[in-house]
LOPANU-800594 format. One line per 4 residues: their letters; for each residue y negated, x negated, z negated of N, C-alpha, C. Coordinates in Angstrom, 1 decimal. Last residue first. Example, Ala and Ser with C-alpha at 12.3 -4.5 7.8 and 13.67 -1.06 7.14 Angstrom:
BEGIN
SA = 2.2 -12.8 -7.1 1.1 -13.7 -7.1 0.0 -12.9 -7.9 ~ 5.7 -13.2 -7.8 4.5 -12.3 -7.8 3.3 -13.2 -7.8 .
This chain:
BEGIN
XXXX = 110.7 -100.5 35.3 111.3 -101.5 35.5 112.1 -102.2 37.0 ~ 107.5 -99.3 36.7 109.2 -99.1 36.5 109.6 -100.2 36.1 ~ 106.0 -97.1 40.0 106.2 -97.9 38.6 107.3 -98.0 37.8 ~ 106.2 -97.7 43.2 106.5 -96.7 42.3 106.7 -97.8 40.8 .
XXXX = 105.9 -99.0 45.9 104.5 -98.9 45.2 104.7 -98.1 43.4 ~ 106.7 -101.2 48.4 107.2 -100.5 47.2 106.2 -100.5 46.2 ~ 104.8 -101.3 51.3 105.5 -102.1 50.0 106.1 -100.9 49.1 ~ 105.1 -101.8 55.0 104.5 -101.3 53.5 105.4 -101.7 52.3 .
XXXX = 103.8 -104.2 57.2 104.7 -103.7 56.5 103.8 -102.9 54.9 ~ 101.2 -105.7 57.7 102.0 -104.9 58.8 103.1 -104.1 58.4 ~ 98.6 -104.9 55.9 99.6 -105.8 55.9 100.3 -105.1 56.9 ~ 95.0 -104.5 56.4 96.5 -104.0 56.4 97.8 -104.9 56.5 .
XXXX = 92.8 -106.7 55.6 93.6 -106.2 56.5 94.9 -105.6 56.0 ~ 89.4 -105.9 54.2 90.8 -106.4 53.3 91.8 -105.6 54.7 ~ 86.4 -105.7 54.8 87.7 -105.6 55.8 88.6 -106.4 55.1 ~ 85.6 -106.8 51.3 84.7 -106.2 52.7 86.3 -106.8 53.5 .
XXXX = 84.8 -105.4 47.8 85.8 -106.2 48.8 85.3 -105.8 49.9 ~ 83.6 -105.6 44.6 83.5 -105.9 45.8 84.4 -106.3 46.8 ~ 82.6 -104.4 41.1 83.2 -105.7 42.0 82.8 -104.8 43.6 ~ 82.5 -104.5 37.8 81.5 -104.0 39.2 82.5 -105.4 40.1 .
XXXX = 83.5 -103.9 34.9 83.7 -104.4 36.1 83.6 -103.7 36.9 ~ 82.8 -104.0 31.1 82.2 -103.6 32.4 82.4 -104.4 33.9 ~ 85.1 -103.9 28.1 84.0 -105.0 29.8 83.8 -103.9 30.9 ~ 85.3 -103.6 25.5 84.7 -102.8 26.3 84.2 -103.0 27.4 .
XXXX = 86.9 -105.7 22.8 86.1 -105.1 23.7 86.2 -104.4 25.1 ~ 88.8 -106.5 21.8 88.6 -105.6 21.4 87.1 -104.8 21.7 ~ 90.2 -109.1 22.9 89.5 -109.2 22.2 88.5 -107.9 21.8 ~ 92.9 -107.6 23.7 93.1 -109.2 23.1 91.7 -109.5 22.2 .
XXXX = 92.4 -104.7 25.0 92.6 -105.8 23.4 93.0 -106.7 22.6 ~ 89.6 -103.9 26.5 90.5 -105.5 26.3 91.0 -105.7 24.9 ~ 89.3 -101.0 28.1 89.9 -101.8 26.4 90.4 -102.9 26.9 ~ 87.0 -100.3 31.1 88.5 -100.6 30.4 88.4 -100.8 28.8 .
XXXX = 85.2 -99.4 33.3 85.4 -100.0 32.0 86.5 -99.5 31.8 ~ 83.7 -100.1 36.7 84.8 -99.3 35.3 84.5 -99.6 34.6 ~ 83.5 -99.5 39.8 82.4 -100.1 39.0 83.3 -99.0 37.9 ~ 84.1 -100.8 43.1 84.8 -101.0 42.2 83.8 -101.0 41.1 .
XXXX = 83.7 -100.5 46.7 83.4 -101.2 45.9 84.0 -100.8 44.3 ~ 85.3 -101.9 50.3 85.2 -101.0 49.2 84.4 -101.5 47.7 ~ 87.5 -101.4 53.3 86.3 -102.1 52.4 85.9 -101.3 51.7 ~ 90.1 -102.2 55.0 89.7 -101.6 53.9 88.4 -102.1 53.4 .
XXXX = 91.8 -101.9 58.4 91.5 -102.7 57.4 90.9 -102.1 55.8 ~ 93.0 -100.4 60.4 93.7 -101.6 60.1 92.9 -102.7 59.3 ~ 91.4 -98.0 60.6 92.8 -98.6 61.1 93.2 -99.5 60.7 ~ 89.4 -98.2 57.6 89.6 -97.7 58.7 91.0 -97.8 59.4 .
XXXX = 88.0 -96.5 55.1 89.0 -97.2 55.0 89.1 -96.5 56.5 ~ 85.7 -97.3 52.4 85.6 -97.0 53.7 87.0 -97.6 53.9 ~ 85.5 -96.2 48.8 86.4 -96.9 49.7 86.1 -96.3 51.4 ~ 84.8 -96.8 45.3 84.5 -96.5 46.4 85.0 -97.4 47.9 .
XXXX = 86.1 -95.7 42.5 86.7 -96.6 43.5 85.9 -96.1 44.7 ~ 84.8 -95.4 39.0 85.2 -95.2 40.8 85.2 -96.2 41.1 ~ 85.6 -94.9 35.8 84.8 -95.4 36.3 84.9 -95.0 37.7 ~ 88.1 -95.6 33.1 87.1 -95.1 33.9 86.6 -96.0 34.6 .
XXXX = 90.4 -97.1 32.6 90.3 -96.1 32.1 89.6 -94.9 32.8 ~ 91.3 -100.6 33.8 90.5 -100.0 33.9 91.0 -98.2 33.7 ~ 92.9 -102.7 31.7 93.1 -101.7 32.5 92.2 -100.8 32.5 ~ 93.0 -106.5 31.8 92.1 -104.8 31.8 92.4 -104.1 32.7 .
XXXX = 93.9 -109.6 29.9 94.6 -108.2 30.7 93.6 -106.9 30.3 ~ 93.1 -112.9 29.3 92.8 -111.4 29.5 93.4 -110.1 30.5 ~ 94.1 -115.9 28.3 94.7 -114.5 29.2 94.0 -113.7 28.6 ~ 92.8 -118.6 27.2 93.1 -117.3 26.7 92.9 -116.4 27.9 .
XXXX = 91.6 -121.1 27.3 92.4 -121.4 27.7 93.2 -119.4 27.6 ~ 88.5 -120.1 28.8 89.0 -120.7 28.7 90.3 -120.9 28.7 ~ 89.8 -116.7 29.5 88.3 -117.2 29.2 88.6 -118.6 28.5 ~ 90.7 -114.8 32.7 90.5 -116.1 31.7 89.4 -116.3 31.0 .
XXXX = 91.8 -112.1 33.9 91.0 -112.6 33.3 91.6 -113.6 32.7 ~ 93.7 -109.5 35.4 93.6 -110.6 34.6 92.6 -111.2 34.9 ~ 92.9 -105.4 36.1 92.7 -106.9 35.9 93.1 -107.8 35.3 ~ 93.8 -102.8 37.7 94.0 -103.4 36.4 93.2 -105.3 36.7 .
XXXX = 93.2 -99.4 38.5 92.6 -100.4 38.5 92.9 -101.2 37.2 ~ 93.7 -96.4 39.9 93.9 -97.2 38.9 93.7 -98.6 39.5 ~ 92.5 -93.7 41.3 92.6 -94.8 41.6 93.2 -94.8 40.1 ~ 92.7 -89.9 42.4 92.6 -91.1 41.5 92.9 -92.5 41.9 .
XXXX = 93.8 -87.0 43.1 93.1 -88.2 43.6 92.0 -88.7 42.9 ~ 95.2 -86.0 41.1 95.7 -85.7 42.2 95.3 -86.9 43.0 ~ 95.8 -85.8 37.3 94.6 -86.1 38.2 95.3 -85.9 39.8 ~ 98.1 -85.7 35.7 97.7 -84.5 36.5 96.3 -84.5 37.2 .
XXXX = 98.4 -88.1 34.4 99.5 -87.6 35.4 99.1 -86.2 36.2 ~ 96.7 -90.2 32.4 96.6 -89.1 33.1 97.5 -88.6 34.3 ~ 97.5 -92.7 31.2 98.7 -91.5 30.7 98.2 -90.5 31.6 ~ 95.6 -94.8 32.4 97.3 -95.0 32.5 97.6 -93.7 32.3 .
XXXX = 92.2 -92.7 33.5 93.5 -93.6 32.2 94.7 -93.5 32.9 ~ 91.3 -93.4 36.7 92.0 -92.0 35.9 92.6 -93.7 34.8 ~ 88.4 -93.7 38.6 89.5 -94.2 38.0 90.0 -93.3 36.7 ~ 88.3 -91.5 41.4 87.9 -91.6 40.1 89.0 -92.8 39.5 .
XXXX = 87.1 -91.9 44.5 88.4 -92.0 43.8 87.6 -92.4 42.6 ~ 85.0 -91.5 47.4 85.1 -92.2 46.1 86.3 -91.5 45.6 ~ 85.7 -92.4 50.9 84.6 -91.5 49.9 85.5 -92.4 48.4 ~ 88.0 -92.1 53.4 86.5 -92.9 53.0 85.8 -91.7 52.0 .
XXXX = 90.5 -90.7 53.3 90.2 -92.0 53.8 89.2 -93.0 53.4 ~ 90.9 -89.3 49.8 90.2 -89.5 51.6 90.3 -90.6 52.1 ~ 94.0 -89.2 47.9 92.3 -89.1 48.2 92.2 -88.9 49.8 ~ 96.6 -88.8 47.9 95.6 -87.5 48.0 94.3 -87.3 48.6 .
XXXX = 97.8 -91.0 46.9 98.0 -91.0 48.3 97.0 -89.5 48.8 ~ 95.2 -93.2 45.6 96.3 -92.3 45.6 96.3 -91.8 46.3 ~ 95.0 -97.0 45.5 94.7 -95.4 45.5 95.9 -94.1 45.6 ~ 95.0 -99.4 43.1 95.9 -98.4 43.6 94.9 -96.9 43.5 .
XXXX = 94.5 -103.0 42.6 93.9 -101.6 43.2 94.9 -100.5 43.5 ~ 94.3 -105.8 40.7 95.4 -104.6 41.6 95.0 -103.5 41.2 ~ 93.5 -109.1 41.0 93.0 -107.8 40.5 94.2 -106.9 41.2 ~ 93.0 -112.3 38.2 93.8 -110.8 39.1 93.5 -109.6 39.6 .
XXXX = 92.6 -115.3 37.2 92.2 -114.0 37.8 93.5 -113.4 38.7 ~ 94.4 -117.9 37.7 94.4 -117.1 36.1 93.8 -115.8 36.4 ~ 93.7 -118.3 40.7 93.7 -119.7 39.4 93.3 -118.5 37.9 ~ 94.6 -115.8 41.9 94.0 -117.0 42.2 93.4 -117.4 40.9 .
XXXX = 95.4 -112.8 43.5 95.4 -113.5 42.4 95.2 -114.8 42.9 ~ 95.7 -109.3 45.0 95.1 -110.5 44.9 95.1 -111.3 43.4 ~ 95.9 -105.7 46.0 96.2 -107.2 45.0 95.9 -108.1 45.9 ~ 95.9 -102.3 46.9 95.0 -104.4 47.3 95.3 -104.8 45.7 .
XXXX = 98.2 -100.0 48.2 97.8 -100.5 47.0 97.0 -102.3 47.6 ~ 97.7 -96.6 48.7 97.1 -97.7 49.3 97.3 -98.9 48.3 ~ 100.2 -93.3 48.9 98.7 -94.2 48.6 98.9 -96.0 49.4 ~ 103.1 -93.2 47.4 102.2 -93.0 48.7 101.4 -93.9 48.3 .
XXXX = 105.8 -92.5 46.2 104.3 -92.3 45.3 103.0 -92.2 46.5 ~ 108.1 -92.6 47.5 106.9 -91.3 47.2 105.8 -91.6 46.4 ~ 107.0 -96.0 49.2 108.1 -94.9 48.0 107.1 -93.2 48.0 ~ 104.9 -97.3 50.5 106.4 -96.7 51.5 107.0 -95.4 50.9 .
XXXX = 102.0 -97.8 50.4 102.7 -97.9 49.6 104.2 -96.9 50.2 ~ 100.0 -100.4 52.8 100.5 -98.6 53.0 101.8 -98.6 51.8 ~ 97.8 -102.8 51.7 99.0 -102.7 52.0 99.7 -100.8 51.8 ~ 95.6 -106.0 51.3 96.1 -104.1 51.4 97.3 -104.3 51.9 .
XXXX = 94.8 -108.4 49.5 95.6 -108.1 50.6 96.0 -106.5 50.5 ~ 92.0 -111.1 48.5 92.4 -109.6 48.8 93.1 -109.6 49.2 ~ 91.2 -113.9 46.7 91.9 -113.5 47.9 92.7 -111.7 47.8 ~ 88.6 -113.2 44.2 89.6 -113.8 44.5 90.6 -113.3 46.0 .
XXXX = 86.2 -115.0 42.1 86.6 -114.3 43.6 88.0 -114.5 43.5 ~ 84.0 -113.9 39.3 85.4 -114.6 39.9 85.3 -114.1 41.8 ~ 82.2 -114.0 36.6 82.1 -113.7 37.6 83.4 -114.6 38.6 ~ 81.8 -113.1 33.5 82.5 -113.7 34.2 83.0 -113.3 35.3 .
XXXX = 78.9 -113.4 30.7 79.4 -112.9 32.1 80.3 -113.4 32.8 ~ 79.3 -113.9 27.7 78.9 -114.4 28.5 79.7 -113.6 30.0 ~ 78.9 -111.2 25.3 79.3 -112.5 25.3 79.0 -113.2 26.9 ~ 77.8 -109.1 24.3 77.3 -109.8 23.1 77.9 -111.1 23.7 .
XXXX = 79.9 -107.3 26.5 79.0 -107.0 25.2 78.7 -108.1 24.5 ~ 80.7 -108.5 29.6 81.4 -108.7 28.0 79.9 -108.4 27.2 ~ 80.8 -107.9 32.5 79.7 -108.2 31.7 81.0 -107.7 30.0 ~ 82.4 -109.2 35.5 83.1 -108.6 34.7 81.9 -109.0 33.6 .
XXXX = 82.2 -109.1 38.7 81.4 -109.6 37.8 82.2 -108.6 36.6 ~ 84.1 -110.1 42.2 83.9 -109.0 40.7 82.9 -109.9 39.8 ~ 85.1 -110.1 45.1 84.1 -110.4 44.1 83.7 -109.8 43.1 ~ 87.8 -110.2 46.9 87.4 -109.2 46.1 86.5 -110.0 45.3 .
XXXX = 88.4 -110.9 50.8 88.0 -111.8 49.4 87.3 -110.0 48.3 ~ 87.7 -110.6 53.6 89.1 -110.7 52.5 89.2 -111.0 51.1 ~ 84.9 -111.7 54.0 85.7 -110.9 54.9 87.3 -110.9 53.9 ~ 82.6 -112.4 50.9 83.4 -112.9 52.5 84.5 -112.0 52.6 .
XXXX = 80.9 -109.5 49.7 81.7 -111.0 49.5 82.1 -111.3 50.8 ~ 78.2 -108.2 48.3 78.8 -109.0 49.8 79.6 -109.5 49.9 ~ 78.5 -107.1 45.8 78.0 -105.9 47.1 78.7 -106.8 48.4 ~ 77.6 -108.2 43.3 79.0 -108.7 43.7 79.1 -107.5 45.1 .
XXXX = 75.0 -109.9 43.2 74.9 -108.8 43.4 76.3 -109.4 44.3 ~ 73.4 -112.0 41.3 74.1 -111.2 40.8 74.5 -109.6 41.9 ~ 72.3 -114.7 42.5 71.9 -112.8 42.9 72.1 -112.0 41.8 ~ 75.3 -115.6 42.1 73.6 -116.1 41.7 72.7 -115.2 41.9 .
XXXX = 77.0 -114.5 44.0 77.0 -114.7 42.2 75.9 -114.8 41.4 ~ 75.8 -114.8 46.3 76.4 -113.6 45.8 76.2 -113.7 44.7 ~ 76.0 -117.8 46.2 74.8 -117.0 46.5 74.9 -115.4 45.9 ~ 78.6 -118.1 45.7 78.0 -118.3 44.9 76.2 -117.9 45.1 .
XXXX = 79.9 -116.7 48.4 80.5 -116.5 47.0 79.3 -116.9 45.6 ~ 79.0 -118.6 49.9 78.6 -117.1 50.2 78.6 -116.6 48.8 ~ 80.1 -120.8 49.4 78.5 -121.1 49.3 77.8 -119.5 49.2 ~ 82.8 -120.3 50.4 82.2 -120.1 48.7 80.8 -120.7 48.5 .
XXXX = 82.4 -120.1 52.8 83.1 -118.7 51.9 82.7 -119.3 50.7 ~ 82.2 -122.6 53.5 81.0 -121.6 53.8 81.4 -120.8 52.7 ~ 84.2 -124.0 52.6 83.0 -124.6 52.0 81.4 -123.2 52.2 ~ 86.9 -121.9 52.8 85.9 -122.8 53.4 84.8 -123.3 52.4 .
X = 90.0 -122.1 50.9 88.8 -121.3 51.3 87.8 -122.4 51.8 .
């Protein structure tokens, strides 16, 4: 990444306002109750899900951070998607949203439960914003993630989107 993209990145961060990030990049601020704020970027990529499940799924990963976005093939093109818990199977149009985290040398895994997926989504790209809460129970807290993505490009091919071994 350029010297600009992460001068943007840290202006962003320093603001506190994860609303701008550079052109492909997801900017999240993840606030821990009682503990210190952890703000990340990391490289976006969309992608049309092929299997019947349908929908849109953006991942990205970079040095221990994660994120993976899944809309559902119901929603709208552009407007908001509820984040639905893992067991909810009769929501129609819903997102899910999961995270890794580091906090020094310690893996964090969050599945976001609640919250919305706000999504402009045009021909051949995606922009969007991201505000949940999840259970971390490695450490048995409640994080709050506000994040950010601007024109994440359509991959030219679709992927296999169905959960499973």
């Amino acid at each position: 990444m350029s010297r600009v993209a992460w001068a943007a990145i840290g202006v962003a961060v320093a603001c506190g306002a994860p609303s701008s990030p550079p052109t492909g990049t997801f900017l999240g601020s993840l606030a821990r109750i009682q503990l210190d704020t952890i703000d990340f970027a990391v490289p976006l990529s969309a992608a049309s899900c092929r299997d019947s499940v349908g929908g849109v799924v953006l991942e990205g990963a970079e040095r221990g951070s994660g994120v993976l976005i899944w809309l559902s093939a119901a929603g709208p093109d552009s407007g908001a998607y509820p984040i639905a818990h893992p067991a909810d199977s009769l929501t129609t149009v819903h997102a899910r949203v999961a995270l890794q985290y580091r906090t020094g040398e310690v893996a964090h895994t969050l599945v976001l439960d609640s919250g919305t997926v706000r999504v402009d989504r045009g021909a051949d790209a995606v922009s969007g914003q991201v505000a949940g809460s999840g259970h971390d129970p490695s450490g048995g807290l409640r994080p709050l993630l506000r994040g950010a993505f601007v024109a994440i490009p359509f991959a030219a091919e679709s992927v296999p989107c169905h959960a499973g071994p």
